[in-house]
Structures are given as structure tokens and as C-alpha cells.
C-alpha positions in Angstrom: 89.8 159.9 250.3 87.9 156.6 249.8 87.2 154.4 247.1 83.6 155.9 246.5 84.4 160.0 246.3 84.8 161.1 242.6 87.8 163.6 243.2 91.1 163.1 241.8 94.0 164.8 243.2 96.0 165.6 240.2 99.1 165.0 241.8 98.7 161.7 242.6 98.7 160.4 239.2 102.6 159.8 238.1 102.7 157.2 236.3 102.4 157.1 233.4 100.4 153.8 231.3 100.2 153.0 227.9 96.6 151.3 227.0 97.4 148.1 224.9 94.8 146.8 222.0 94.9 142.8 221.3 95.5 141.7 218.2 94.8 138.3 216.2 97.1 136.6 214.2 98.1 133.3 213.3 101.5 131.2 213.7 101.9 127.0 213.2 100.0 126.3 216.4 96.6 128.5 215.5 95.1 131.6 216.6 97.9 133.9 218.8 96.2 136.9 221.0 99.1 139.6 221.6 98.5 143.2 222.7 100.3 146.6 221.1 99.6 149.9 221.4 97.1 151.1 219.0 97.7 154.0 216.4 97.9 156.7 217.8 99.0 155.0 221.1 96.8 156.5 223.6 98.9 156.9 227.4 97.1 157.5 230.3 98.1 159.7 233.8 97.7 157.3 237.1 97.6 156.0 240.4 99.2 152.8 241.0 99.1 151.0 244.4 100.0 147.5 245.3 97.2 145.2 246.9 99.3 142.3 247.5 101.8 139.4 245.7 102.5 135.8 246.0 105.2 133.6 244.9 104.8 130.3 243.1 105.9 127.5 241.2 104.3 126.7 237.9 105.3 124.1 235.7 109.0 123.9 236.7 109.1 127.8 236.5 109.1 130.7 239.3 105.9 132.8 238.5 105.4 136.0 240.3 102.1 137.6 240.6 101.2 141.4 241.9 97.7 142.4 242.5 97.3 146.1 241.6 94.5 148.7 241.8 95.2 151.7 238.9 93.4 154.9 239.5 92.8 157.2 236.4 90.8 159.5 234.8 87.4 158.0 233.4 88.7 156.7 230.1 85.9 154.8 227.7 88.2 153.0 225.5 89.8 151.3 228.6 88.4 147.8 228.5 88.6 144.3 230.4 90.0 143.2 227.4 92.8 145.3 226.9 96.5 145.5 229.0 98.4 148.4 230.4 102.2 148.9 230.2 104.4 151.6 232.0 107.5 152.8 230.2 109.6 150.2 231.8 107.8 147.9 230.1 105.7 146.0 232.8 102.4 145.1 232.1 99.2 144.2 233.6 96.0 142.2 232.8 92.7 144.3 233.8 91.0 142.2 235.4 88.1 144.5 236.7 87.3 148.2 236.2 84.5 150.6 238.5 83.3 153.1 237.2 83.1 155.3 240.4 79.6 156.3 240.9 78.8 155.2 237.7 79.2 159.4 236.9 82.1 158.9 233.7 84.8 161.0 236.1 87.0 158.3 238.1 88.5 154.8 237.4 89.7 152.3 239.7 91.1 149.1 237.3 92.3 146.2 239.1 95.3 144.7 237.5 97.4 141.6 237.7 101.0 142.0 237.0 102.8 138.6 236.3 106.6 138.3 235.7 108.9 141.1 235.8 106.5 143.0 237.4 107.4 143.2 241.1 
């Protein structure tokens, strides 16, 4: 199947992701951006597969990275703006989302996964 056909094998989507709202608030340094699943949470059925990882150093501290495409059924509220977690509590920044075919069926959302994530 390639990135352009519309079907979705059902079975292919096992995990299981939680989409995760930000939310404004304010500590001594300013403005904080943190992300929480909105009420009611809404969890989403997908695809994950792995497009790559590196390793670095970053300010004295091991950072790891993991590229990620998420395949999913077409979701509106799923935003660039917004995170996804799986139950083990792993999250990932969207950083791009298709709309395949532009036809409101399939997803694909690249992610980046950063920490605990590989």
C-alpha cells in the first residue's frame, strides 16, 4: 500500500494515542505551554512506524530524538499544534499532518518523539 491510496487496513492500527490540547498558564518565569488531554479525552486507533533516530548531546545532556510517521483515521481535531501520547506515556510533537488525497478518510502525522521515546 503506498502513501497515496486512501485504504486503511483495520488491523494495522494497534496503538492506541491519546490527542493532547495545550494549555496556558503562568508560573514565576511567564507564560508556560503544557499539553493534557482534553475533557472528554479523545484516543485515537493507529499506525506507528519509525522513520529514523539520532543521538546527541545538548547542553551537557543526552537528548534522544525519533522521527515517526502515525497513520490514522481522518480526525479534524488533530492539529500541528497539539501532541500525541500512547499509554506508556511517550509522547510526540506533530510536526506535519497529510491529509491523504485531500478526501477527509486517511492521516499520515509525522511526529518527533524526544526523550524516553526510543
Amino acid at each position: 500500500m503506498n502513501e497515496n491510496d486512501i485504504t486503511i487496513n483495520p488491523g494495522d492500527l494497534r496503538h492506541h494515542l491519546t490527542l493532547l490540547e495545550p494549555t496556558t498558564g503562568t508560573d514565576a518565569s511567564g507564560v508556560v505551554t503544557t499539553f493534557a488531554a482534553g475533557d472528554p479525552a479523545l484516543k485515537v486507533w493507529s499506525k506507528i512506524e519509525g522513520l529514523g533516530a539520532e543521538d546527541a548531546i545538548k547542553s551537557g545532556q543526552d537528548i534522544s530524538r525519533v522521527q515517526l510517521k502515525i497513520t490514522m483515521r481522518y480526525n479534524a481535531a488533530v492539529l500541528p499544534t497539539k501532541q500525541l501520547q500512547r499509554w506508556n506515556g511517550n509522547r510526540y510533537i506533530i510536526k506535519g499532518i497529510v491529509d491523504v488525497q485531500e478526501r477527509g478518510v486517511k492521516l499520515i502525522v509525522y511526529c518527533e518523539g524526544i526523550g524516553l521515546n526510543v
